[in-house]
C-alpha positions in Angstrom: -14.8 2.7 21.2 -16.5 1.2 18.0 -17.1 -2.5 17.6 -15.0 -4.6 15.0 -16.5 -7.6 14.3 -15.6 -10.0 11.4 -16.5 -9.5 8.0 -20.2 -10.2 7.3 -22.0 -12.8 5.0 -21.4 -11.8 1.2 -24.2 -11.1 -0.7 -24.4 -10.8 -5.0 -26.3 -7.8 -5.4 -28.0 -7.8 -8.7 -29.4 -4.5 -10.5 -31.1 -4.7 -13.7 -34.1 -3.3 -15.4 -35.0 -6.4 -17.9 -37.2 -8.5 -15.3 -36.5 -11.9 -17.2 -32.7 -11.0 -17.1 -32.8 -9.9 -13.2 -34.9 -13.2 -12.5 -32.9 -15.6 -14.6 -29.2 -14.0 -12.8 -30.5 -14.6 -9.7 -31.5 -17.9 -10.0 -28.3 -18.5 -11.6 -26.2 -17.3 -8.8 -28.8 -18.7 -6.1 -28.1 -22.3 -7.9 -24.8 -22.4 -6.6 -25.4 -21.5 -3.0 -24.7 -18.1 -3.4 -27.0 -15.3 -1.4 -28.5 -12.8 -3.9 -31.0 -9.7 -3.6 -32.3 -8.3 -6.6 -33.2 -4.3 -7.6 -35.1 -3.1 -10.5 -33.2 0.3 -10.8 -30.2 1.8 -9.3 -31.7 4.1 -6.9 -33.8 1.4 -5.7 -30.3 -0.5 -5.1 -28.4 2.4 -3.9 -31.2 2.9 -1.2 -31.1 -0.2 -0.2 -27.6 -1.4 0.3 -26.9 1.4 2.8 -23.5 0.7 4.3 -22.9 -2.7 3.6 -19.7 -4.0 2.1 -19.7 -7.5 1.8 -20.2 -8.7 -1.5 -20.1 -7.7 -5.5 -22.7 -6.2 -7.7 -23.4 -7.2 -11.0 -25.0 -4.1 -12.9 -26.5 -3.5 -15.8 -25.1 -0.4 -17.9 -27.8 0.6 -19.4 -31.3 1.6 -16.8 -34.1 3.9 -17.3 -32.7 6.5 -15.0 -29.8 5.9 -12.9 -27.5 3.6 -15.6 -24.9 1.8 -14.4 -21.9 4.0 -14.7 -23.5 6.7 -12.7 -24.6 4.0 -10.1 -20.5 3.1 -9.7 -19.6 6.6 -9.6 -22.4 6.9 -6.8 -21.0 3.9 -4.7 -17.6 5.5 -5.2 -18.4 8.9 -3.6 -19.8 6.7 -0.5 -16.5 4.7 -0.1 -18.2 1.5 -0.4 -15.5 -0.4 -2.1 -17.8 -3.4 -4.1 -16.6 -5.3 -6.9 -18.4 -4.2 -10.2 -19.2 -6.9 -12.8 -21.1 -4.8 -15.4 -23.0 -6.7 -17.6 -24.4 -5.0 -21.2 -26.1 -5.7 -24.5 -24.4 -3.0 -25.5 -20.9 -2.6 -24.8 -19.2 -0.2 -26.6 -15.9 0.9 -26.1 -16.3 4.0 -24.9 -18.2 2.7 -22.2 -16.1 -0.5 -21.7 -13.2 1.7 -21.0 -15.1 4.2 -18.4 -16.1 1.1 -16.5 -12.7 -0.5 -15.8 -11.0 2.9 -15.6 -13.3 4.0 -12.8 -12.3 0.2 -11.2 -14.6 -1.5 -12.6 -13.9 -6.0 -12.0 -15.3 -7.6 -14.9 -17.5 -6.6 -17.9 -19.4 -9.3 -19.5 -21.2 -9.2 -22.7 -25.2 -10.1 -22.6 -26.3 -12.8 -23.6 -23.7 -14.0 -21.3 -22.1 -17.7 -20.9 -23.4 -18.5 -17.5 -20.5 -20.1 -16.3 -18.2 -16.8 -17.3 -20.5 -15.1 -14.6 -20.5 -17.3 -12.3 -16.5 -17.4 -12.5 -16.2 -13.9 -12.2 -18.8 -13.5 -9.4 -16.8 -16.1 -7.3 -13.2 -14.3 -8.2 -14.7 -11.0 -7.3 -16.7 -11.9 -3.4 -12.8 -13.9 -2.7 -10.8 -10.8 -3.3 -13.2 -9.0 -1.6 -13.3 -10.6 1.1 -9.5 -11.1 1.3 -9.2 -7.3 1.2 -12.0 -7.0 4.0 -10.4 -9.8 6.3 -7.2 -7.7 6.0 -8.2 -4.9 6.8 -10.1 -6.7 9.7 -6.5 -8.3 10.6 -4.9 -4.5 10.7 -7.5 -2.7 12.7 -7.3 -5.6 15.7 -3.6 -5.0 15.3 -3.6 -2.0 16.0 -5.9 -2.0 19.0 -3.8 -4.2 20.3 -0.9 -2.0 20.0 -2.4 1.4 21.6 -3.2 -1.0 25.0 0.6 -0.7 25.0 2.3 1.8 27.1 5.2 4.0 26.2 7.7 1.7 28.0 6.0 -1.3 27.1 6.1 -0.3 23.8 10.4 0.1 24.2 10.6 -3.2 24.6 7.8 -4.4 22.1 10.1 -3.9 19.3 13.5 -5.6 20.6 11.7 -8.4 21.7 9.8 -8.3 18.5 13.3 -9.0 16.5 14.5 -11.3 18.7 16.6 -9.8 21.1 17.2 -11.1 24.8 16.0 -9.8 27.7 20.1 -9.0 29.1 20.0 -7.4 25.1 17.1 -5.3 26.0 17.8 -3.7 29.5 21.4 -2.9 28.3 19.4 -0.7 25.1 17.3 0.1 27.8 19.6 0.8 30.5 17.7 -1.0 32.6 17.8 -4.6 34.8 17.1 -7.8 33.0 14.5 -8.0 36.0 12.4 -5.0 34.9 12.5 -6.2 31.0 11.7 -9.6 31.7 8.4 -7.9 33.8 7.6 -5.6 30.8 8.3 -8.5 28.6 5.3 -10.8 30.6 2.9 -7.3 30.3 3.8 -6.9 26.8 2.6 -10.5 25.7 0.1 -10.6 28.4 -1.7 -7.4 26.2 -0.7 -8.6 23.1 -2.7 -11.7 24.0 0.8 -14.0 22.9 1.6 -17.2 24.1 4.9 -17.7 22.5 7.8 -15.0 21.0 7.0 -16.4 17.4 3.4 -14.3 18.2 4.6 -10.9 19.1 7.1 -10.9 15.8 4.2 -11.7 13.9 2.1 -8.8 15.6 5.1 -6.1 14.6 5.0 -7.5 11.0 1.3 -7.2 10.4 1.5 -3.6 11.6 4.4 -3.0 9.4 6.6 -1.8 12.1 8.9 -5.0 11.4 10.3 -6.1 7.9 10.9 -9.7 8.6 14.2 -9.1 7.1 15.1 -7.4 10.2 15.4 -10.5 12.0 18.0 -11.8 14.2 17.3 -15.3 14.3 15.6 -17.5 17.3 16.9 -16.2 20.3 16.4 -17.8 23.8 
């Protein structure tokens, strides 16, 4: 069984080959709080950031090497899904258009206005992060769901749009007894306290579209 934890601490990856530039955007980004590590090259980045997924990279287009496009299209073959701010003396259209159409977030002209990178920067790690905590959010879900049973799971979804436990055992053709057990092993595994919770769990695994509803039912 592999071990979900939360999304980790984001970091602002930084990859450029102009040493004043790389030194100057980190400072930058580490002035505001922000946790930064800095690569000369693209391979030397792609070696290092592994599996990681937390965070945004701001990359330069143009590297001795591995440029910045082919550094993207390297990060894309890995699936690690980080927002791209690319950042160029030279940005061309041509290139401007490659970027964003290979999902590229942002692509800022150098010399840049610091507060434009610093804007986009914090835009990009928040709907990152929101994407990652999501994600999170749906594989707990889920796990949750597979502790069920096949019979716990018949009365999961009733319960989960509000039906009563007499509704249930006649769907069920079973007594209000048994469904009112199942019902107390169903929230007991679901790790919900209140009715309210086990609707919410059937939504967030989109096996429940809240307009399916039947109001709050005793």
């Amino acid at each position: 069984m592999s071990d979900h934890s939360a999304p980790e601490a984001t970091t602002v990856y930084v990859v450029d080959d102009d040493a004043g530039m790389l030194e100057s955007t980190q400072w930058l980004l580490e002035s505001v709080g922000l946790n930064v590590e800095a690569y000369s090259d693209g391979r030397k980045f792609l070696d290092a950031v592994g599996n990681k997924q937390a965070g945004c990279v701001v990359l330069d287009v143009r590297m001795p090497g591995l440029g910045g496009l082919n550094v993207q299209e390297e990060l894309q073959k890995r699936g690690l899904d980080l927002p791209i701010i690319f950042v160029s003396g030279h940005a061309d259209v041509p290139i401007v258009v490659r970027a964003f159409k290979s999902g590229a977030f942002d692509f800022i002209e150098k010399p840049f206005n610091e507060q434009l990178l610093l804007d986009s920067v914090q835009q990009a790690l928040q709907e990152h992060q929101q994407s990652d905590t999501q994600l999170y959010g749906d594989e707990v879900t889920e796990a949750l769901l597979a502790t069920l049973t096949r019979r716990e799971r018949d009365v999961f979804l009733p319960l989960a749009k509000g039906y009563t436990s007499r509704e249930i055992a006649d769907q069920l053709n079973v007594s209000v007894k048994t469904i009112d057990l199942y019902r107390a092993r169903v929230m007991k595994r679901l790790g919900a306290n209140r009715l309210p919770d086990v609707t919410g769990t059937a939504i967030a695994a989109g096996l429940l579209n809240p307009l399916d509803l039947r109001g709050e039912k005793s």
